[in-house]
C-alpha positions as CSV (number, residue, x, y, z in Angstrom):
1,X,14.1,50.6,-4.4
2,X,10.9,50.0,-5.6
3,X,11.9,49.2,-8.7
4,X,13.9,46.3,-7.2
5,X,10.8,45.0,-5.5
6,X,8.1,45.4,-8.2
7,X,11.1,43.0,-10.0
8,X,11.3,40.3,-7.2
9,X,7.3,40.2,-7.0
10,X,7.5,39.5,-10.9
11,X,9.9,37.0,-10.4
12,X,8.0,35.4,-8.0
13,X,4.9,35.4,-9.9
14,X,6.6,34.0,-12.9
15,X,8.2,31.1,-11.1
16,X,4.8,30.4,-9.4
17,X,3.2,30.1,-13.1
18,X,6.7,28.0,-14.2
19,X,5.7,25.5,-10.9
20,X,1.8,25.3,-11.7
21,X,2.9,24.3,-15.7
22,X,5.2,21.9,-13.9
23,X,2.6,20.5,-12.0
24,X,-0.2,20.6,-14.4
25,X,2.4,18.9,-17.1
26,X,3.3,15.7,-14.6
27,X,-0.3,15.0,-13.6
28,X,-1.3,14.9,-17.2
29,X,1.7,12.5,-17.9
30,X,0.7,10.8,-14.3
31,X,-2.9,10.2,-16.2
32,X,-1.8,9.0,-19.7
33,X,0.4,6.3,-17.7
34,X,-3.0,5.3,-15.8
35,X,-5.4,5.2,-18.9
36,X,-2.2,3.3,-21.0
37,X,-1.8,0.6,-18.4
38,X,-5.6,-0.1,-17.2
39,X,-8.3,-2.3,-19.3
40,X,-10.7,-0.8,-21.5
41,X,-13.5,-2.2,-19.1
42,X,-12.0,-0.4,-16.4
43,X,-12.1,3.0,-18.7
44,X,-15.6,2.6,-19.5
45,X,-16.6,2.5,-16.2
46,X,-14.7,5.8,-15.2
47,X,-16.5,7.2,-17.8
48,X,-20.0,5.7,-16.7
49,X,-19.2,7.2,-13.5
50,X,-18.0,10.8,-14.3
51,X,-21.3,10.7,-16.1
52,X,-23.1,10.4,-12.9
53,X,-21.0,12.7,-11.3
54,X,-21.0,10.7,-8.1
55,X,-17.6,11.5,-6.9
56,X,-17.3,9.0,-4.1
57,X,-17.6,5.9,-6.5
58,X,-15.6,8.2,-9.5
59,X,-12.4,8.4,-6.5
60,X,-12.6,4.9,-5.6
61,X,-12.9,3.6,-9.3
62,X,-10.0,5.8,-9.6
63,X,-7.9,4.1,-7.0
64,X,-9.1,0.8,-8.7
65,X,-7.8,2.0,-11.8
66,X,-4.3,3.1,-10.6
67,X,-4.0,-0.1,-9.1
68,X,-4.6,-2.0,-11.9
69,X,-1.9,0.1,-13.9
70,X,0.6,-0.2,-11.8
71,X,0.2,-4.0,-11.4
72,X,0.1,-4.1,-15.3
73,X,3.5,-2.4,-15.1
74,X,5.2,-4.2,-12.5
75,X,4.2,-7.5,-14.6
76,X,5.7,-6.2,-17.6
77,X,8.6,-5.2,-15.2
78,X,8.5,-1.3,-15.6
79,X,7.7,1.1,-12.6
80,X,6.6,4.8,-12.4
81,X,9.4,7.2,-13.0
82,X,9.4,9.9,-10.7
């Protein structure tokens, strides 16, 4: 018996790890569509900012920036796959 639940706490750790990777895998993906689809102004500024480490102004350039990629997608007439 506990043999049969040491295995079911394994495989719940191991799916946990497989959903993190998942995760971790579409926000990198997320971010290359972002920095593709923005101007290189905008990407200098990010970098300006994470530099300053004010995180405030870094969020909001952020927003600015996913903005600005997705209205450079939607006028090449491409979305954001899901």
């Amino acid at each position: 018996m506990a043999d049969v639940l040491e295995l079911k706490a394994l495989k719940a750790r191991l799916e946990e790890k497989e959903q993190k990777a998942s995760l971790e895998a579409a926000k990198d993906q997320f971010l290359d569509e972002v920095l593709s689809n923005i101007s290189e102004q905008s990407f200098l500024r990010l970098v300006d900012l994470a530099a300053t480490g004010k995180k405030d102004l870094l969020k909001t350039a952020l927003l600015h920036c996913f903005m600005e990629a997705a209205a450079n997608k939607a006028a090449k007439g491409e979305g954001w796959e899901v």
